[in-house]
C-alpha positions, -999 to 999 in steps of 0.1 A, spaced: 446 -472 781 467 -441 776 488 -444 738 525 -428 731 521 -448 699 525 -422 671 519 -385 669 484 -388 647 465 -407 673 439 -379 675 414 -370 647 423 -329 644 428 -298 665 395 -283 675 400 -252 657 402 -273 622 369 -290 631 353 -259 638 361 -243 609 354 -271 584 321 -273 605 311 -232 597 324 -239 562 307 -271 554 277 -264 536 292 -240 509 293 -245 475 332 -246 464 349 -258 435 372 -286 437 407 -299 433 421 -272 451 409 -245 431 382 -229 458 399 -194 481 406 -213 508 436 -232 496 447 -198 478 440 -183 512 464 -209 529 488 -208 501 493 -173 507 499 -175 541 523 -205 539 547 -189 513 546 -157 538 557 -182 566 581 -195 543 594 -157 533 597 -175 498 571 -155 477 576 -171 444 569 -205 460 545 -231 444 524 -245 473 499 -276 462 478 -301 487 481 -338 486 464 -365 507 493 -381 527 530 -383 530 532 -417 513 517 -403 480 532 -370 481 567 -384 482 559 -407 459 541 -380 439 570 -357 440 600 -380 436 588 -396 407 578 -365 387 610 -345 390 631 -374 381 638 -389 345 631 -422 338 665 -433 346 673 -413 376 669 -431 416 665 -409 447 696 -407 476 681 -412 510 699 -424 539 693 -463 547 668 -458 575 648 -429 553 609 -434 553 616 -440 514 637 -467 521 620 -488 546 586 -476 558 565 -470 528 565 -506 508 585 -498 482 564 -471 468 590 -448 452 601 -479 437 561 -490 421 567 -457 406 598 -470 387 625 -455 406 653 -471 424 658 -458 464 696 -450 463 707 -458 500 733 -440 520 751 -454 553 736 -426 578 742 -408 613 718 -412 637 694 -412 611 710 -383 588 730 -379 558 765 -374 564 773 -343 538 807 -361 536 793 -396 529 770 -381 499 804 -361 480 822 -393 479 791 -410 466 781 -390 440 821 -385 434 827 -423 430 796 -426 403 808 -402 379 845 -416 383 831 -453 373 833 -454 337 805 -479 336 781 -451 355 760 -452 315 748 -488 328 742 -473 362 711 -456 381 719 -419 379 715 -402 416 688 -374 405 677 -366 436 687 -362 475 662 -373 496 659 -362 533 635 -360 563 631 -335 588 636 -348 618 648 -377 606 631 -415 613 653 -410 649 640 -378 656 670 -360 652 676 -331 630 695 -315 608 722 -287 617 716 -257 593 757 -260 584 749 -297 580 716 -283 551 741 -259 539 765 -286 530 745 -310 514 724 -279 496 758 -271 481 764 -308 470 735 -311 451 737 -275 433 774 -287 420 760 -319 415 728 -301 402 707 -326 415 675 -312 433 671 -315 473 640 -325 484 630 -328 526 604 -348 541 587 -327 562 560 -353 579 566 -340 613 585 -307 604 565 -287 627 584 -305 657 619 -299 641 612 -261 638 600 -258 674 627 -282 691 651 -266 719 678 -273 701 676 -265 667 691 -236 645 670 -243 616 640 -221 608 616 -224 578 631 -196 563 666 -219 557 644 -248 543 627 -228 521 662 -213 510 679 -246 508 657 -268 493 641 -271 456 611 -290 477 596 -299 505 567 -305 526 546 -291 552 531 -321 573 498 -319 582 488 -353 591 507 -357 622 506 -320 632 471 -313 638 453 -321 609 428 -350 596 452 -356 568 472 -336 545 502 -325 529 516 -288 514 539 -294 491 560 -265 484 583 -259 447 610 -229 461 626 -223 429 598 -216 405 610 -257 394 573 -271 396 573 -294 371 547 -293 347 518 -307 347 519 -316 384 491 -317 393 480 -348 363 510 -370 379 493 -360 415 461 -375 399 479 -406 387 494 -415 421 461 -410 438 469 -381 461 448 -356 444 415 -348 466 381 -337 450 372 -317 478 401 -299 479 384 -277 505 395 -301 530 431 -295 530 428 -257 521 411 -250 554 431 -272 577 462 -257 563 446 -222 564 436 -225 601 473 -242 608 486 -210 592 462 -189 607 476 -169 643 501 -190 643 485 -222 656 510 -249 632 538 -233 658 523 -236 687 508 -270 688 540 -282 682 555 -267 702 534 -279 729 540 -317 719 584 -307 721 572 -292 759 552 -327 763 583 -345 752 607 -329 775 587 -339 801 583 -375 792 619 -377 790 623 -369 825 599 -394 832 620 -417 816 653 -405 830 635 -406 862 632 -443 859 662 -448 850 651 -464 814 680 -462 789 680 -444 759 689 -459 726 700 -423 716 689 -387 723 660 -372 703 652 -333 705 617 -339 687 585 -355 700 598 -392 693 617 -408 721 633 -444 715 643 -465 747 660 -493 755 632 -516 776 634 -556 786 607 -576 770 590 -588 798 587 -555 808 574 -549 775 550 -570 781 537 -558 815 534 -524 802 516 -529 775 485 -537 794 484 -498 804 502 -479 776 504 -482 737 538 -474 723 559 -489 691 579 -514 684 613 -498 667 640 -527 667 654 -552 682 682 -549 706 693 -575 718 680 -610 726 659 -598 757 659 -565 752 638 -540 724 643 -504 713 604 -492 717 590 -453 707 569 -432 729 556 -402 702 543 -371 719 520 -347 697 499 -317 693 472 -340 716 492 -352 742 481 -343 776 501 -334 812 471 -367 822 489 -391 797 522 -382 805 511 -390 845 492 -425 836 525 -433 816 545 -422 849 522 -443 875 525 -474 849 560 -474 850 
């Protein structure tokens, strides 16, 4: 059984075993406070040419924007996100358990139209009932989106500038953000996000490590005591070790860059594969997640060989299905996908 189901299929990269394997027996203090996590927080706000950055380490995406969302807004503030955002539909209502309304935009192929979010934000503040309203305190993307797709940098340009006249903070979801900075066709560096954005973060889990997040406060706008609502979401780790040294290797010789962009090279050539076959695609994805158009019966067949996820429905016999590359797909998967076919 060969599996295109997601892009954290594999435990971690060798290199972060190995080093949590030299590393394991020393004494360290906890929470994040032991030189490793300085170490990789040093080398991720060089990355991010941002040296005032605030760089802390959080268990999963789930909790982090959960952890994040809810302590940069005010009590009676929901977050913008785009109706297919992660926030919106894939994490069980999470941001909303933390007492804050998911503010939903129509969306683009997965993005924020920069357009769409003026004439919302515009409209609120012309009701004169907004006082009864949830506030928008927050803009709330991801990076590449739920559909793989990214942003533009004019597109981040324009929405950054929305939310400073708005001044309303811009946070990005940045779960997979090492396969939008190494796609083909992107203009968007880390640089930009780090410009753009009051926060983001730096996705470890599906990018090579066992699990982890680095979040990352551009504008000196940590809010305080972070770390205690971290704690109260449950994305705080003891052995803070454990994410320091992932996110140091990652950061080390550039291996975050590289092992994405070996899973963009792996999804070029599944897409080939797939154009090969003449399999339709719902739409075009320049990441590592690749939605198709397949019959169900088909659907069926193949899943005796390959694992791959469901996405939507389509139509009444057909499905719109994912095939994820990542950092540990092989040229061998992409050839047992090809033969079951």
């Amino acid at each position: 059984m060969v599996s295109f189901e997601n892009d954290y299929i594999a435990g971690a990269h060798p290199l972060i075993l190995k080093r949590l394997m030299e590393t394991n027996m020393e004494p360290l203090s906890g929470y994040g406070t032991d030189p490793y996590c300085e170490s990789a927080k040093k080398k991720i706000r060089e990355a991010c040419v941002c040296p005032e950055a605030e760089v802390d380490f959080l268990v999963g995406g789930t909790q982090t924007n959960a952890a994040v969302i809810s302590s940069v807004l005010r009590d009676y503030e929901g977050v913008l996100a785009a109706q297919t955002g992660h926030v919106s539909v894939h994490e069980a209502g999470a941001v909303e358990y933390a007492g804050h309304k998911v503010l939903e935009l129509p969306h683009k192929e997965g993005k924020i139209v920069p357009s769409v979010l003026r004439e919302y934000l515009a409209l609120f503040y012309a009701d004169e009932n907004h006082e009864h309203m949830v506030f928008p305190g927050m803009v709330y993307i991801s990076h590449p989106t739920e559909y793989g797709t990214l942003y533009t940098r004019l597109e981040m340009e324009e929405i950054a500038k929305i939310c400073r006249s708005y001044e309303i903070p811009l946070f990005l979801d940045g779960a997979r953000l090492g396969y939008g900075l190494t796609s083909r066709r992107t203009d968007l560096t880390l640089k930009d996000i780090a410009r753009l954005c009051d926060v983001f973060y730096i996705g470890g889990t599906k990018v090579g490590a066992l699990c982890g997040e680095a979040v990352v406060f551009t504008k000196q706008n940590r809010p305080p005591h972070f770390m205690n609502s971290v704690k109260k979401r449950g994305a705080l780790l003891a052995k803070g070790r454990l994410l320091g040294i992932q996110f140091d290797t990652l950061f080390t010789d550039n291996l975050y860059f590289e092992i994405s962009r070996h899973a963009i090279d792996m999804a070029e050539e599944l897409k080939d594969i797939l154009r090969r076959k003449q399999i339709p695609f719902y739409l075009e994805s320049p990441t590592n997640q690749q939605f198709v158009i397949l019959e169900n019966e088909r659907i069926r067949e193949l899943k005796k060989k390959v694992m791959f996820s469901f996405w939507e429905k389509y139509e009444e016999k057909y499905t719109v299905v994912r095939f994820a590359t990542s950092w540990s797909t092989t040229k061998k998967d992409l050839e047992a996908l090809d033969e079951a076919l």
